[in-house]
C-alpha positions in Angstrom: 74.3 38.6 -98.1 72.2 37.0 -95.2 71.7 39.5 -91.7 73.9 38.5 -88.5 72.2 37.2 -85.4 73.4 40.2 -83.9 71.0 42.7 -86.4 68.0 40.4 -85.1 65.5 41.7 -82.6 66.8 40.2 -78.9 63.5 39.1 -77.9 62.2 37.4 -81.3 62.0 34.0 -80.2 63.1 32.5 -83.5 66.4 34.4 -82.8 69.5 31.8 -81.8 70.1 34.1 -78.8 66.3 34.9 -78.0 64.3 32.8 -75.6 64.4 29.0 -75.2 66.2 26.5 -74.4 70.0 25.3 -76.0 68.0 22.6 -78.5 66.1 25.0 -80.6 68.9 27.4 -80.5 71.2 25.0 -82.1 68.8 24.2 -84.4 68.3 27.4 -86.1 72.4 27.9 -85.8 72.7 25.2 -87.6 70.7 26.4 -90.5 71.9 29.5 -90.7 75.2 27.9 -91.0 74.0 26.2 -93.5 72.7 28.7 -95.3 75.5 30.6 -95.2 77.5 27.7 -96.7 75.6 27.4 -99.6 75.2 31.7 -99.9 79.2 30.4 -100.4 78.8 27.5 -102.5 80.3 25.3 -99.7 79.2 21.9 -97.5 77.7 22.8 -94.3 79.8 19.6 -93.2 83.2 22.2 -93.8 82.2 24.0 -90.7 82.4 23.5 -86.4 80.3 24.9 -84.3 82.5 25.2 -81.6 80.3 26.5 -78.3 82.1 29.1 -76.4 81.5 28.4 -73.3 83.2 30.8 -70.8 81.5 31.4 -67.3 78.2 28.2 -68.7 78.0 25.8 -65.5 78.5 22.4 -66.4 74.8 22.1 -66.1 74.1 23.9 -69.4 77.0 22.2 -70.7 75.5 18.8 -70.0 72.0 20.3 -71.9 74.5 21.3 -75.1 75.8 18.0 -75.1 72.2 16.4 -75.1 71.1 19.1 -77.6 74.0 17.6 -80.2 76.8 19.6 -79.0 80.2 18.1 -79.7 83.2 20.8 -79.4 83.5 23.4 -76.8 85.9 26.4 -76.5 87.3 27.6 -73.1 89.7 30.8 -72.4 91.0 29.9 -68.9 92.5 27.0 -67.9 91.4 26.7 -64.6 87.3 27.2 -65.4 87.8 24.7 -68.0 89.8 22.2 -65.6 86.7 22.1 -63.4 84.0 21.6 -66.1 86.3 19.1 -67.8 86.0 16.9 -64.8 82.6 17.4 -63.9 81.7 16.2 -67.3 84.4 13.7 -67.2 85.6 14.1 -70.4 89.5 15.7 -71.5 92.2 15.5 -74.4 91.4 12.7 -76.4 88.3 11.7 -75.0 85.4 10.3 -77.2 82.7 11.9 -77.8 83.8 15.8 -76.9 86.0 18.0 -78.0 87.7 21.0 -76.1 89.5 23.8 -77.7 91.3 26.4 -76.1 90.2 29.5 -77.5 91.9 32.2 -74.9 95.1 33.9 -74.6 97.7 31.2 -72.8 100.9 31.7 -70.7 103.7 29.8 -71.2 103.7 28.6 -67.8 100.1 27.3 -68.2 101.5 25.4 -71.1 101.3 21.7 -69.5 97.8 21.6 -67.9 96.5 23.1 -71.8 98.0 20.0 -73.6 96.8 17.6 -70.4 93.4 19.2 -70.9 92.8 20.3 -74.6 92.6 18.7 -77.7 93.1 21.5 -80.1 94.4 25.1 -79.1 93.4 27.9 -81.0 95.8 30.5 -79.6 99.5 30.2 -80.6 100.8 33.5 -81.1 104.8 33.5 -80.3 107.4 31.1 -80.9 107.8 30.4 -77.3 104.4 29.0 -76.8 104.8 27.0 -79.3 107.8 25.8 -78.2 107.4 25.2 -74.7 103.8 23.3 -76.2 105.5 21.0 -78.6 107.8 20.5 -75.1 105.3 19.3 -73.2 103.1 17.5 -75.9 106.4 15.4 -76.5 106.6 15.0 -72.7 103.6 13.4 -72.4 103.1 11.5 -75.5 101.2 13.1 -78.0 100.7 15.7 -81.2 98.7 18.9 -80.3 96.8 20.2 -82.9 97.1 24.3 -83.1 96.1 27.5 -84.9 97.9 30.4 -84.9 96.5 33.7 -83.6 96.6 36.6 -85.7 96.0 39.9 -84.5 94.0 41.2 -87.4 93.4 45.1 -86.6 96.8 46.2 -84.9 94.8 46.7 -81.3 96.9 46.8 -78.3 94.2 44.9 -76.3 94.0 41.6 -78.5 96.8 38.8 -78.2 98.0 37.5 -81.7 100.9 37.7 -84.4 100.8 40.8 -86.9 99.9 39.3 -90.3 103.7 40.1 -92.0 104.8 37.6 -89.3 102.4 34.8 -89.9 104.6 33.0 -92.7 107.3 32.9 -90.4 105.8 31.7 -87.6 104.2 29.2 -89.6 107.4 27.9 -91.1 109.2 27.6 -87.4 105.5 26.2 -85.7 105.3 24.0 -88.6 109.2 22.8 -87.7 108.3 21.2 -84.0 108.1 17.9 -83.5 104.8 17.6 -81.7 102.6 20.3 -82.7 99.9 19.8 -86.1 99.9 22.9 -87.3 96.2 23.4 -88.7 95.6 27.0 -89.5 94.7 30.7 -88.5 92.5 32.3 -85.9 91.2 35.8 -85.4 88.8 38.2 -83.6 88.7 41.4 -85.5 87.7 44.7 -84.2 84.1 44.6 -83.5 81.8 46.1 -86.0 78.7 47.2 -85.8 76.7 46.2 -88.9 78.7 43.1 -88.7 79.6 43.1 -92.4 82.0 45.5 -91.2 83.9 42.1 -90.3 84.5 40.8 -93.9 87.6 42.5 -95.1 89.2 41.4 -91.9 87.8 37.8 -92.3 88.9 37.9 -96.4 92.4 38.7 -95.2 92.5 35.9 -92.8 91.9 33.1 -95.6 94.4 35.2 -97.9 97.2 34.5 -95.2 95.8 31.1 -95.1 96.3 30.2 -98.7 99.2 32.3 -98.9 101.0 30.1 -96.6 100.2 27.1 -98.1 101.1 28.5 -101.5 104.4 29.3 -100.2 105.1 26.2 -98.5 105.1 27.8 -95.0 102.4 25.6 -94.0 101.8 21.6 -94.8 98.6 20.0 -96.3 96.8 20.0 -93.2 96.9 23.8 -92.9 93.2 24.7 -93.9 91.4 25.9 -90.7 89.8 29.2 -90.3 89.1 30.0 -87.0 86.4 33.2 -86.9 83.2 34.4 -86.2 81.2 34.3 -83.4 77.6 35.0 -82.5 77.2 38.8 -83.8 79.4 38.1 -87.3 79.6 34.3 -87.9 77.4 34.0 -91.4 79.8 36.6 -92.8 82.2 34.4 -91.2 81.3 31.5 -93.4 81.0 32.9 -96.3 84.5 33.9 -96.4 85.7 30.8 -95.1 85.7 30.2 -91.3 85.7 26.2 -90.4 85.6 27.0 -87.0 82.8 29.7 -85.5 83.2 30.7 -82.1 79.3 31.2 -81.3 78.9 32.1 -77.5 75.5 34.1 -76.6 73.8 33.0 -79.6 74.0 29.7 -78.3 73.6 29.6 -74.2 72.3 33.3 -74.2 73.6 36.5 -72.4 76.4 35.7 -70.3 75.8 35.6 -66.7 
């Protein structure tokens, strides 16, 4: 199996999270990503880069989006909110996508479905509900994921895997909400192949759900990975990889 970004030397500048600027960065993300797919006998096209971009000015944003960026992932509302309108650009917009990628209130339910165009983090009934609420409210379908919380840790939002095909079946139910697939962040591992069982068991509840007719035809989506883990991540599945550092470098 091919070494994690994370295992790579810091300061080797042929390193996604090394020196340089976001172009080059992207580049050789890209290839691993590519790599990885075929490692997995699967199209490079199967899988989003999606730029996790919490506490990045809109500045380094604007140099993503030049560099071929296309889908960013926030986790608060109100950081996003102010990049989203600095780079003009919300739900539905052409061009760029935002995904919510961080735990979400209830009561911070509207200004996610005014702002996002996918949320990754669903992880009671009530969110859902009071999401498909507004969504209807305001006119449109909300693509989501459902978060599972993979290792059991107190500190991490997300459903416990025996409750994902029931939550899929009454998500699935609401008017106004797609219902795409699964996201996770498993306990952190270091060497990062300590991430694949928890990545394997993420697609298994995936096709398990769809076997079962818990979920619909548009229930393929693997949300996991992210800078330290993500070419594991795609070889087990992921269609999403939340890639932060590796990307805009060591958060401020």
């Amino acid at each position: 199996m091919g070494s994690s970004p994370g295992s790579r030397e810091s300061g080797d500048p042929g390193a996604p999270g090394g020196p340089g600027s976001i172009g080059p960065r992207l580049a050789r993300l890209s290839s691993l990503i590519s790599e990885a797919s075929a490692r997995a006998g699967r199209a490079p096209g199967e899988v989003t880069l999606v730029a996790a971009s919490k506490t990045v000015t809109a500045d380094r944003l604007r140099e993503a989006v030049a560099a071929g960026v296309r889908c960013f992932g926030e986790n608060r509302i109100q950081e996003a909110a102010g990049k989203i309108a600095e780079l003009g650009a919300g739900a539905g917009a052409r061009g760029v996508e935002w995904h919510l990628i961080g735990h979400l209130q209830s009561n911070k339910a509207r200004r996610a479905v005014e702002l996002f165009d996918t949320v990754h983090s669903v992880d009671s009934l009530k969110l859902a509900e009071r999401l498909d609420q507004v969504a209807g409210e305001l006119g449109r379908r909300l693509p989501v994921l459902i978060e599972v919380n993979l290792g059991g840790e107190g500190s991490k939002s997300g459903v416990a895997p025996a409750e994902v095909l029931t939550l899929c079946e009454r998500v699935g139910a609401l008017a106004h909400l797609e219902l795409h697939g699964l996201m996770a962040v498993p306990p952190y591992t270091e060497p990062a192949e300590g991430s694949r069982p928890f990545f394997r068991r993420l697609r298994e509840l995936r096709d398990r759900a769809r076997a079962s007719s818990a979920a619909g035809e548009s229930f393929r989506e693997l949300s996991m990975g992210m800078s330290h883990d993500f070419e594991i991540a795609v070889e087990e599945g992921a269609t999403f990889v939340r890639i932060g550092t590796a990307l805009f470098g060591p958060r401020q």
